[in-house]
Gaussian input, Z-matrix of N, CA and C with variables (Angstrom, degrees):
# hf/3-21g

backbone

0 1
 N
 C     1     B1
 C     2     B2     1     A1
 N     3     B3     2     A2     1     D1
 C     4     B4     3     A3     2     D2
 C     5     B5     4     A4     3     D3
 N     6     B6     5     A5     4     D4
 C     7     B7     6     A6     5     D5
 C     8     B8     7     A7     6     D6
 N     9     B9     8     A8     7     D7
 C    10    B10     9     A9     8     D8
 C    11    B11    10    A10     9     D9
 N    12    B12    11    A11    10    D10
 C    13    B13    12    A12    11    D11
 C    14    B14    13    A13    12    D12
 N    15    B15    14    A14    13    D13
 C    16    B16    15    A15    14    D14
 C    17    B17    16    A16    15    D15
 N    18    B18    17    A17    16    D16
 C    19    B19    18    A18    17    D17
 C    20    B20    19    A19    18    D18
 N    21    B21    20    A20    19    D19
 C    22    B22    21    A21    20    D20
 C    23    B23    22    A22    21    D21
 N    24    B24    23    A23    22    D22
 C    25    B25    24    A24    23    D23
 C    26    B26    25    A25    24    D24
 N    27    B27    26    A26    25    D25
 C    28    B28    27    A27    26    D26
 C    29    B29    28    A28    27    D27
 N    30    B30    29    A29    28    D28
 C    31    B31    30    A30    29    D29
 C    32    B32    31    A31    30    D30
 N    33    B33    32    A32    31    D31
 C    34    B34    33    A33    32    D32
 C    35    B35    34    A34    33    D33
 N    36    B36    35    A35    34    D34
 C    37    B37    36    A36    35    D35
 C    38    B38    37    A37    36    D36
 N    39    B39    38    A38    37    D37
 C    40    B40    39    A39    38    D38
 C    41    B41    40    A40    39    D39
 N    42    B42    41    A41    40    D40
 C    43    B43    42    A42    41    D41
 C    44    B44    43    A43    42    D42
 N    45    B45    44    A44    43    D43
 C    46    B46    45    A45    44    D44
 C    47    B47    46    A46    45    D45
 N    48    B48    47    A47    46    D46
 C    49    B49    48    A48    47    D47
 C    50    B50    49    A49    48    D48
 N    51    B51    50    A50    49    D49
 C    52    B52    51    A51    50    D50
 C    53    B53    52    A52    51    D51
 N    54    B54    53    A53    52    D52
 C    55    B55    54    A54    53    D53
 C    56    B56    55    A55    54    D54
 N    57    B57    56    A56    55    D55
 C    58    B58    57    A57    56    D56
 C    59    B59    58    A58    57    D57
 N    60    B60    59    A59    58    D58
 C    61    B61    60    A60    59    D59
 C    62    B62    61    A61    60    D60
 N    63    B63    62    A62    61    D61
 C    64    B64    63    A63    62    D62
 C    65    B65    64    A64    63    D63
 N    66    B66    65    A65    64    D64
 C    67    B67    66    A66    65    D65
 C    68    B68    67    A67    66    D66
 N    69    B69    68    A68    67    D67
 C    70    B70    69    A69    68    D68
 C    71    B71    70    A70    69    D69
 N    72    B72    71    A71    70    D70
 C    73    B73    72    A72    71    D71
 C    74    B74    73    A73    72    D72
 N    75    B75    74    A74    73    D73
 C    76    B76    75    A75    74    D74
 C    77    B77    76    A76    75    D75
 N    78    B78    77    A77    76    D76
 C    79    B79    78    A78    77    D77
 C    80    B80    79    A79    78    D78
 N    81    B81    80    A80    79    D79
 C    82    B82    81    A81    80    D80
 C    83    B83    82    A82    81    D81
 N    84    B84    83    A83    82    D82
 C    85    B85    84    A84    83    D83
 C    86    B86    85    A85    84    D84
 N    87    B87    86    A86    85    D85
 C    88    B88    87    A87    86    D86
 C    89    B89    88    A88    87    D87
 N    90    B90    89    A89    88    D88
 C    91    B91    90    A90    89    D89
 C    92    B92    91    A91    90    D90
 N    93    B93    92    A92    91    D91
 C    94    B94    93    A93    92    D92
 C    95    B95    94    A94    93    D93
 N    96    B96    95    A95    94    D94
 C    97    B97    96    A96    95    D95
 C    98    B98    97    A97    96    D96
 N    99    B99    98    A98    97    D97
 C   100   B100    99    A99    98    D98
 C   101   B101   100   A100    99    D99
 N   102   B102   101   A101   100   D100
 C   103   B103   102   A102   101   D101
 C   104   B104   103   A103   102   D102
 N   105   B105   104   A104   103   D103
 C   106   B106   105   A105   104   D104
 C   107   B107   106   A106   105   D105
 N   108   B108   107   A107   106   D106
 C   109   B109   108   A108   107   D107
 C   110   B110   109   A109   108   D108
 N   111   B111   110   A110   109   D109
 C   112   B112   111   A111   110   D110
 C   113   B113   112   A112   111   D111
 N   114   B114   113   A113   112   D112
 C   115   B115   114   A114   113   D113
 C   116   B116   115   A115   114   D114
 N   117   B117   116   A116   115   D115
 C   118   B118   117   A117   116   D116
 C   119   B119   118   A118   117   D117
 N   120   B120   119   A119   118   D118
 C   121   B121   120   A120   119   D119
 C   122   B122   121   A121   120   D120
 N   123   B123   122   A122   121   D121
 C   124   B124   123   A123   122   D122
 C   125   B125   124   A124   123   D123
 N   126   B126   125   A125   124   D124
 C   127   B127   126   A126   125   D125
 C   128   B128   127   A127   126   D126
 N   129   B129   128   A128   127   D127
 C   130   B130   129   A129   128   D128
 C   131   B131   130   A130   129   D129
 N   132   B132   131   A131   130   D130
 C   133   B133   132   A132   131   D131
 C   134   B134   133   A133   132   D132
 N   135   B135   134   A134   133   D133
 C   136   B136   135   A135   134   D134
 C   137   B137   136   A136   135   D135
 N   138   B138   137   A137   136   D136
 C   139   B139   138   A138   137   D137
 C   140   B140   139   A139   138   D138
 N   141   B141   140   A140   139   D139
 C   142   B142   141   A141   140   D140
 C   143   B143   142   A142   141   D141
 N   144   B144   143   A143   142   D142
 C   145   B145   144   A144   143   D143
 C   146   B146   145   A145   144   D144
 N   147   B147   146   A146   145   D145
 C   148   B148   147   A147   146   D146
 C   149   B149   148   A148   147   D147
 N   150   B150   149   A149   148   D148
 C   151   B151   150   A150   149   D149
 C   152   B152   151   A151   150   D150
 N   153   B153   152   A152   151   D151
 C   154   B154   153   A153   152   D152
 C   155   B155   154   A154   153   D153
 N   156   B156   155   A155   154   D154
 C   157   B157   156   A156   155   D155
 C   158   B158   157   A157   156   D156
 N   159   B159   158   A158   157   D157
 C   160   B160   159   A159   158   D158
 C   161   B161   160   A160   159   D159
 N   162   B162   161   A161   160   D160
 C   163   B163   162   A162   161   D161
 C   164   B164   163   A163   162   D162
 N   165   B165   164   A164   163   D163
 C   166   B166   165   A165   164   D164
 C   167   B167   166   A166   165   D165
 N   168   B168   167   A167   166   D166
 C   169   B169   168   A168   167   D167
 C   170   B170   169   A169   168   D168
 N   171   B171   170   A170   169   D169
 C   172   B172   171   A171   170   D170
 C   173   B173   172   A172   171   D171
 N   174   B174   173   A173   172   D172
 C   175   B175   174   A174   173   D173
 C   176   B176   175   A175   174   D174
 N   177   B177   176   A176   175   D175
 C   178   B178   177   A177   176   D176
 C   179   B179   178   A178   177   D177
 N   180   B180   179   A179   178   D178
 C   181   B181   180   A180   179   D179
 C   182   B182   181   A181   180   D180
 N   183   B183   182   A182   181   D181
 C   184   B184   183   A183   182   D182
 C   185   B185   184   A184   183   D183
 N   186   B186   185   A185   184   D184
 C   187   B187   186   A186   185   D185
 C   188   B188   187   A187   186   D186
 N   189   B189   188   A188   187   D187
 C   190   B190   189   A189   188   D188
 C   191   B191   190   A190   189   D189
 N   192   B192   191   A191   190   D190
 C   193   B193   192   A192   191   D191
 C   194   B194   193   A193   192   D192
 N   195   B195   194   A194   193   D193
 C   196   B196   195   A195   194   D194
 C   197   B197   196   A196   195   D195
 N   198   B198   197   A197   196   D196
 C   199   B199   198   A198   197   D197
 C   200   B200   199   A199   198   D198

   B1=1.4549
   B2=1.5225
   B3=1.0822
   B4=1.7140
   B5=1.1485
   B6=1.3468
   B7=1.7404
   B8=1.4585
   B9=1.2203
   B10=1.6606
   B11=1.8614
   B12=1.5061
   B13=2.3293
   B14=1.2820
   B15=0.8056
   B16=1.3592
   B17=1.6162
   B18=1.5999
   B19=1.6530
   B20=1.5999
   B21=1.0378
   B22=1.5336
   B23=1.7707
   B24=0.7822
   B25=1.3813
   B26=1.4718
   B27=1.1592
   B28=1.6291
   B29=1.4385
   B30=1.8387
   B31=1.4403
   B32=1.1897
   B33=1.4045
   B34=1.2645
   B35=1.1112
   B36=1.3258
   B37=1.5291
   B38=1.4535
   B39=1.5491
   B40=1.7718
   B41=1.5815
   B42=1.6277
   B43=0.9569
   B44=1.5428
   B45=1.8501
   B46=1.1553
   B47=1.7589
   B48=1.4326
   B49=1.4434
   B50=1.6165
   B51=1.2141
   B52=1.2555
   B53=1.9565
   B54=1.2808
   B55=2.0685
   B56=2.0392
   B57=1.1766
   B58=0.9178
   B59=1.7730
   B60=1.5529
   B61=1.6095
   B62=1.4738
   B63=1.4716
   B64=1.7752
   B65=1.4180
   B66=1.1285
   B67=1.3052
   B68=1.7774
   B69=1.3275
   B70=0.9201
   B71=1.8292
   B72=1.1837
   B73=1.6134
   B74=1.5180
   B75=1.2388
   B76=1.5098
   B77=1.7004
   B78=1.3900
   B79=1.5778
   B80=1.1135
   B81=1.8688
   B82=1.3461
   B83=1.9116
   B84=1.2772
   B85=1.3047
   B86=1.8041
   B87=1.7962
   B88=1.1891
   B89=1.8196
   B90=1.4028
   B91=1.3394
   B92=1.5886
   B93=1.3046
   B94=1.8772
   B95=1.6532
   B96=1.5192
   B97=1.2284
   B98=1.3174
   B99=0.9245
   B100=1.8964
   B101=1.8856
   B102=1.4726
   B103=1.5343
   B104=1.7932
   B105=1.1218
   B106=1.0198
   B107=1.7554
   B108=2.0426
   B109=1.6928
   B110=1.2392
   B111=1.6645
   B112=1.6504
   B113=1.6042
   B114=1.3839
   B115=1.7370
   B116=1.6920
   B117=0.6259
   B118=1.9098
   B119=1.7947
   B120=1.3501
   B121=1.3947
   B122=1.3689
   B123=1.9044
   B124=1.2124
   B125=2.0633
   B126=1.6477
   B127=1.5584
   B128=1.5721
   B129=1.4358
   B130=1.1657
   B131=1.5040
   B132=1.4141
   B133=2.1057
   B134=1.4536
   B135=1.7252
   B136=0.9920
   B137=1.8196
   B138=1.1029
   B139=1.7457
   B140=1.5210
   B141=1.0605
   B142=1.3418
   B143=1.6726
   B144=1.3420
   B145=1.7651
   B146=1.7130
   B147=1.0123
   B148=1.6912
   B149=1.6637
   B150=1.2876
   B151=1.6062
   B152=1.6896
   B153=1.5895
   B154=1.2650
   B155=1.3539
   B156=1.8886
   B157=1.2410
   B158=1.6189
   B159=1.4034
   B160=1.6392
   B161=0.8758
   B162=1.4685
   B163=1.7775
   B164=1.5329
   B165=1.4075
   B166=1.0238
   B167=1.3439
   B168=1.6172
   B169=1.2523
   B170=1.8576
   B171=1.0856
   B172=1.5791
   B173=1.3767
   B174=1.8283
   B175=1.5122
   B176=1.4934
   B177=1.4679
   B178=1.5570
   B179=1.5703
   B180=1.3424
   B181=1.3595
   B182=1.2492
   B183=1.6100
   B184=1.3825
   B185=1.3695
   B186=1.5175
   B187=1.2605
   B188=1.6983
   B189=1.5548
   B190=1.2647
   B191=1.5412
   B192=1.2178
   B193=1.4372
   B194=1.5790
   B195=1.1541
   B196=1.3807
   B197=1.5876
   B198=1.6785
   B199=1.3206
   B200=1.3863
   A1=109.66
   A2=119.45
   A3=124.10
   A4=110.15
   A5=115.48
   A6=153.73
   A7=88.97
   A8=118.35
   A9=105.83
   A10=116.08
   A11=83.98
   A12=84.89
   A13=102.78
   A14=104.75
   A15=114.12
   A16=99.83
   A17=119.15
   A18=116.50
   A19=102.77
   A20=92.98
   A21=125.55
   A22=110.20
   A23=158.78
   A24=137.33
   A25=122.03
   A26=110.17
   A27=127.30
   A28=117.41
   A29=102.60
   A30=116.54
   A31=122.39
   A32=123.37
   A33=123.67
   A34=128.25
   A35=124.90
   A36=167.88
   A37=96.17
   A38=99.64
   A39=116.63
   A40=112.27
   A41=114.42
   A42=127.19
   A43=115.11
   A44=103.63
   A45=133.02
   A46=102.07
   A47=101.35
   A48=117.73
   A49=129.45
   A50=120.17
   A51=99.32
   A52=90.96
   A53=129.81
   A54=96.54
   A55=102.55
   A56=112.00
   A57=100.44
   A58=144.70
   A59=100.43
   A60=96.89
   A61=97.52
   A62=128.52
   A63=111.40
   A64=91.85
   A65=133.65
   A66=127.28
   A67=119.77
   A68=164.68
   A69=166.42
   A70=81.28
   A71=132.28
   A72=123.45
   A73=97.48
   A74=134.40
   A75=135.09
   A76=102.69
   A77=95.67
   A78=108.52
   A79=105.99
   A80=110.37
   A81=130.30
   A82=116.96
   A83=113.31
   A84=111.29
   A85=104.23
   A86=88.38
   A87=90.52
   A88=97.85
   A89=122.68
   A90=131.27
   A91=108.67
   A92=99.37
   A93=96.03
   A94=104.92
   A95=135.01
   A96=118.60
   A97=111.34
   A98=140.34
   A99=128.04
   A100=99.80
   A101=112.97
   A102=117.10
   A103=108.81
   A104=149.85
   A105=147.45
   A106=123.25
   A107=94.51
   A108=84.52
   A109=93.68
   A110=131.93
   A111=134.55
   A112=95.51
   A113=119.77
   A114=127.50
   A115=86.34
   A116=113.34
   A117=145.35
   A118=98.43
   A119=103.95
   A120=110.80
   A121=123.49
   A122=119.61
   A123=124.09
   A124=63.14
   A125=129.40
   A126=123.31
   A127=68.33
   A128=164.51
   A129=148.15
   A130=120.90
   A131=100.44
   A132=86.21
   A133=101.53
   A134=126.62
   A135=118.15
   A136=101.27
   A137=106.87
   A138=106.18
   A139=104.20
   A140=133.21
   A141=129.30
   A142=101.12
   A143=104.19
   A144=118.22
   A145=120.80
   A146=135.97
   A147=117.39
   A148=94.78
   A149=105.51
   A150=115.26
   A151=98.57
   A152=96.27
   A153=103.02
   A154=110.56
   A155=121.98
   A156=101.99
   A157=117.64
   A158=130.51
   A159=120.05
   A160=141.99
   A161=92.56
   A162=102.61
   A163=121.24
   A164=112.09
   A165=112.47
   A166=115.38
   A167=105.06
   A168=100.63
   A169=119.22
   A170=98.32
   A171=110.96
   A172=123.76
   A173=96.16
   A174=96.98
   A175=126.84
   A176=100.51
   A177=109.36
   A178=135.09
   A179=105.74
   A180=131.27
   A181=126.62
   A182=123.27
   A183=141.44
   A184=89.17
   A185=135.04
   A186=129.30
   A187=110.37
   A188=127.40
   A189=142.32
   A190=117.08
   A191=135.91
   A192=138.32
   A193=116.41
   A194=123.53
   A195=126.33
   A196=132.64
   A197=102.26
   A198=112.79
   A199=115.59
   D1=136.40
   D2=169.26
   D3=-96.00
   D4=150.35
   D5=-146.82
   D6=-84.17
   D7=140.17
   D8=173.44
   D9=-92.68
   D10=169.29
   D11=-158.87
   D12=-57.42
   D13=168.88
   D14=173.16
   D15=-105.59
   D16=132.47
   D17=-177.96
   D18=-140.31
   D19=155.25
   D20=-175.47
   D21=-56.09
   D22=87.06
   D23=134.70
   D24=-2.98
   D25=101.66
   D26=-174.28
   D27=-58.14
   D28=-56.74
   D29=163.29
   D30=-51.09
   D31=-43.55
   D32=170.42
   D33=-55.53
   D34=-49.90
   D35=174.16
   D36=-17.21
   D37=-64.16
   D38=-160.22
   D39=-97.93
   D40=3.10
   D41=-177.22
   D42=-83.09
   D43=-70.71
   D44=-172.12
   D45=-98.97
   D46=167.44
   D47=162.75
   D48=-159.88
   D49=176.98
   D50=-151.91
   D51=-101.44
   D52=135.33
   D53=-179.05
   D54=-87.06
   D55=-165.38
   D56=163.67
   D57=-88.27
   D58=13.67
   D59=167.66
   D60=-107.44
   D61=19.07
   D62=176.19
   D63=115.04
   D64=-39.58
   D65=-156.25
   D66=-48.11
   D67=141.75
   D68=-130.55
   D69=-123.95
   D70=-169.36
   D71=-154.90
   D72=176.67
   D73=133.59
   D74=166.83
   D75=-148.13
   D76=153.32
   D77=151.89
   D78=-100.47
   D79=139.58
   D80=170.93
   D81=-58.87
   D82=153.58
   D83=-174.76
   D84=-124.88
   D85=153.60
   D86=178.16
   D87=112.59
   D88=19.81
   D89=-164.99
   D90=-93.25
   D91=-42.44
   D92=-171.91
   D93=-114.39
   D94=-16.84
   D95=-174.85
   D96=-65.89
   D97=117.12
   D98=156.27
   D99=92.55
   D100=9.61
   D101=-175.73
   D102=-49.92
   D103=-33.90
   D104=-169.75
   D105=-74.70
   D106=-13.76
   D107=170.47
   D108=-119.88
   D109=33.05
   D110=168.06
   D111=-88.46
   D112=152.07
   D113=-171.27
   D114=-75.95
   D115=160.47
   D116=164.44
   D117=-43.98
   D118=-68.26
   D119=179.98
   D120=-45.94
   D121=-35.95
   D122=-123.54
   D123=-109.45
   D124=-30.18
   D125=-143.13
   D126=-103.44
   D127=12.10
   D128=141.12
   D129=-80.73
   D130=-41.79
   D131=173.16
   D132=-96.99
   D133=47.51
   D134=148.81
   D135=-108.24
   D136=-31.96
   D137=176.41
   D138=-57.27
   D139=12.25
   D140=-163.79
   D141=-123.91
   D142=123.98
   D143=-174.82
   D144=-68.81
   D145=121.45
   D146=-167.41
   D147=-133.93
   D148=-174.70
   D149=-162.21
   D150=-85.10
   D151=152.30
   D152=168.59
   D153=-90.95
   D154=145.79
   D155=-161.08
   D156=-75.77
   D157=-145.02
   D158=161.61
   D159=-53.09
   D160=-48.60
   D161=177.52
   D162=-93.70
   D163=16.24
   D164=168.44
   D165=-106.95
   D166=-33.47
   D167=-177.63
   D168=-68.11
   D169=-31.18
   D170=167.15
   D171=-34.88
   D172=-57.97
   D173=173.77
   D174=-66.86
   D175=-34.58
   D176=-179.82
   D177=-65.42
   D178=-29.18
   D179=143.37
   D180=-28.68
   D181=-37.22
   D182=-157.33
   D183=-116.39
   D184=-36.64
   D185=-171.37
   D186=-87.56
   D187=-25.03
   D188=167.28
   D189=-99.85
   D190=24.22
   D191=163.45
   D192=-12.52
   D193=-52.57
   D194=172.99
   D195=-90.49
   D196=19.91
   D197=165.71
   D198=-88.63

């Protein structure tokens, strides 16, 4: 009998990413609901991508194998 594939998490997939030193990768949330009474400043360092924390990135790692 063969081992079953190993597959990607889809949700994850389009969520997270991997950067290029290893780092796990997210976009911030909270960008388009209700954006028009957020300051100017506050809807620009949300366009901006930041780390996923430990324990997330851990899991996500296991859910994106082929990133």
């Amino acid at each position: 009998m063969s081992k079953t594939k190993l597959k990607t998490h889809r949700g994850a997939a389009k969520r997270f990413w991997i950067s290029g030193s290893g780092k796990v990768r997210k976009m911030r949330a909270g960008k388009t609901h209700k954006a028009e009474v957020k300051p100017a400043k506050r809807r620009r360092r949300l366009r901006q991508s930041t780390d996923a924390n430990r324990v997330d990135a851990k899991r996500v790692r296991l859910l994106i194998p082929f990133k």
